[in-house]
C-alpha positions in Angstrom: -26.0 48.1 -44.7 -25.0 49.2 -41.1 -27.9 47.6 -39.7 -26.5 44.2 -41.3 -23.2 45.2 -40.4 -24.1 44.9 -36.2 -26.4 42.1 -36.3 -23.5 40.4 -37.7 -21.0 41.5 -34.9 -23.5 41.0 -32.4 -23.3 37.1 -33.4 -19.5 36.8 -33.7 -19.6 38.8 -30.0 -22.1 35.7 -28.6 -20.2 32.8 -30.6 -17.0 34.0 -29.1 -18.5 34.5 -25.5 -20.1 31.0 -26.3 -16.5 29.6 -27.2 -15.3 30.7 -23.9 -17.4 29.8 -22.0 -17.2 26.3 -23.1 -13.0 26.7 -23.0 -13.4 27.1 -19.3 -16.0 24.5 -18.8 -13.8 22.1 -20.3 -10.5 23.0 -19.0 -12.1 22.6 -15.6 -13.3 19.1 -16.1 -10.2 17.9 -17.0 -8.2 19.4 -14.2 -10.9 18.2 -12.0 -10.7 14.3 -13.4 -7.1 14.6 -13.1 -7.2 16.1 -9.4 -9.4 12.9 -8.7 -7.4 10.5 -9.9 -4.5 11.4 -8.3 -6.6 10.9 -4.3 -7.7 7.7 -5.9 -4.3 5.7 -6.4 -2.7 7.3 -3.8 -5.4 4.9 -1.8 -4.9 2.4 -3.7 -1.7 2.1 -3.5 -1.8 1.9 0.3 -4.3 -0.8 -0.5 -2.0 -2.8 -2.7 0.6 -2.3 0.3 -1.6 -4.2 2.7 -2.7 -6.5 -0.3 0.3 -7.2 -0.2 1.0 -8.1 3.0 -2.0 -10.2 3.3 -1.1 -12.2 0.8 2.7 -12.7 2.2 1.3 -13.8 5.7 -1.5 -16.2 4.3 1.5 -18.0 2.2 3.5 -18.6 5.7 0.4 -19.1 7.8 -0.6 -22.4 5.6 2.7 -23.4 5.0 3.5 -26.4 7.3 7.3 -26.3 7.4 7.6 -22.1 8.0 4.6 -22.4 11.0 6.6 -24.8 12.3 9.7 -22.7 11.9 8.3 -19.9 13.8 6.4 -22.0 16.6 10.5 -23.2 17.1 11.6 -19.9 17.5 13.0 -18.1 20.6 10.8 -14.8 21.2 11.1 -12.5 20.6 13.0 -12.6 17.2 13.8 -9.9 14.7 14.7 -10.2 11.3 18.1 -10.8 11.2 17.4 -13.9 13.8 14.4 -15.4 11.3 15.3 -18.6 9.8 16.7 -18.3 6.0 13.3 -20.3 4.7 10.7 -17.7 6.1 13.2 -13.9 5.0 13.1 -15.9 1.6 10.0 -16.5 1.5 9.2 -13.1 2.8 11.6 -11.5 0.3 10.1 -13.4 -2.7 6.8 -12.3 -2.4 7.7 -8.7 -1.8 6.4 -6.4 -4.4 8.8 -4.6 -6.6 9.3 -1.5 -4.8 8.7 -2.2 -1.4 11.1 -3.2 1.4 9.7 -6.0 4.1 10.9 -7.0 7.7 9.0 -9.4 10.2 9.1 -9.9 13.4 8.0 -12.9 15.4 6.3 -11.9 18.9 4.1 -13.4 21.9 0.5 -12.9 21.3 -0.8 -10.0 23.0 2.9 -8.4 23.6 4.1 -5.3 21.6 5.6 -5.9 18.7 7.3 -3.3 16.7 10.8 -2.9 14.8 13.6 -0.7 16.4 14.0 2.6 15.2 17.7 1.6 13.7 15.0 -0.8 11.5 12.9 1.3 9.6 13.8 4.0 7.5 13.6 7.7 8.9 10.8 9.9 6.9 9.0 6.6 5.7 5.4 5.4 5.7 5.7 2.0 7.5 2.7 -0.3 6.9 2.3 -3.0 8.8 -0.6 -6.6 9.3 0.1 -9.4 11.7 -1.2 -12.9 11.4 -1.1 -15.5 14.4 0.3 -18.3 14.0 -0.7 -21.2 16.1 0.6 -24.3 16.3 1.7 -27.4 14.7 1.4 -31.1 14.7 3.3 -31.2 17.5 3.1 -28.4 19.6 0.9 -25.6 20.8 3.0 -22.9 21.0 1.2 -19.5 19.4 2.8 -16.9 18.3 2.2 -13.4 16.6 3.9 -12.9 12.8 4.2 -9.2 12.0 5.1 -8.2 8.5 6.3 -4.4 8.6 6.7 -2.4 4.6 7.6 0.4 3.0 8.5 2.3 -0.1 11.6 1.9 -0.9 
């Protein structure tokens, strides 16, 4: 009877170090899909960000009346300066939770927003398009769309 007695211990000892075993096999996996996730949307949120963008400065660029707004412009203009039609614009396409600003430059000049501009302690993001001219003049310019979290 005490012979029975341990063979049947010895299997509850192996199931239980069998249980455990898997436990920790399984709690790892998780924390490790969970660990992954998280890298992956924080890069895709910064690709969404200049999604984003893109998809504001492809609107202006093939919009007749807001090239020709910009071509018109004195450079180099900030946003408080840009014509009503093209912050609109700019404002209406924005994501919910992100803040935009352009800026209208010469090509090849720098073109960035003051530091009184942009939030202190934020990730700015920022694409630029060129736009070039219209029917009636050849006048290029650079478009530069600046975001961040709000």
């Amino acid at each position: 009877m005490d012979r029975k007695f341990l063979i049947l211990n010895q299997k509850k000892a192996w199931i239980r170090i069998v249980e455990a075993f898997s436990m920790i096999l399984l709690i790892t996996g998780v924390l490790l899909i969970i660990l992954s996730r998280g890298n992956v949307a924080e890069s895709n949120s910064f690709q969404s960000i200049y999604d984003a963008e893109r998809g504001i400065l492809t609107d202006i660029q093939l919009n007749y009346s807001l090239r020709a707004s910009l071509i018109a412009l004195n450079l180099p203009t900030g946003w408080e300066d840009m014509p009503d039609e093209i912050t609109g614009r700019i404002t209406s396409k924005t994501p919910e939770g992100l803040e935009c600003k352009a800026k209208v430059c010469a090509i090849g000049s720098e073109c960035f927003l003051s530091s009184g501009e942009v939030p202190i302690g934020k990730d700015v993001y920022s694409q630029s398009t060129i736009i070039m001219t219209d029917l009636n003049n050849y006048n290029p310019r650079q478009l530069k769309l600046f975001c961040w979290v709000k």
